[in-house]
C-alpha angles and dihedrals in degrees: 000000000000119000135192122200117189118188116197133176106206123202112264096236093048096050102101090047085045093056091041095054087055091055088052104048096040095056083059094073116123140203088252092056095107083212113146087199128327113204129183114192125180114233108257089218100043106029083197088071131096135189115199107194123183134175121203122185086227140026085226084056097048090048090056091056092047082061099055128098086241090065093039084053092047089046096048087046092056089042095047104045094030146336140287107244089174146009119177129174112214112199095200110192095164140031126199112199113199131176122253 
């Protein structure tokens, strides 16, 4: 499994049309985007901060969609109403599950 994790910190006067152009882009998905799961999650501690986390089967699978207008829309969004503080690629190969 490959995963990308965006952090962006988005302008406080921009935030709800930050949120809104997620929606937005997000609803757009379709049955050929070869996304696992996309999630989007606010920071408990800066509500101006944002975490975008997908998972791909393959890295073959996460570059196409880096290459699609959905991902160039998520990407002007964060560029445009913030700024990206940080942007990592996990190649995953194996997944412990324990009990808590």
């Amino acid at each position: 499994m490959i995963k990308l994790e965006i952090r962006v910190k988005i302008l406080p006067y921009k935030r709800i049309e930050f949120i809104q152009a997620v929606k937005n882009i997000c609803s757009l998905k379709s049955v050929s985007d070869p996304v696992t799961s996309l999630i989007v999650c606010q920071h408990l501690n800066d509500e101006n901060i944002f975490n975008c986390t997908g998972e791909w089967d393959s890295r073959e699978k996460l570059d196409n969609y880096m290459k699609s207008i959905t991902y160039e829309m998520l990407i002007g969004a964060m560029q445009v109403l913030g700024e990206i503080q940080q942007a990592q690629i996990h190649d995953i190969h194996t997944t412990d599950e324990f009990g808590i």
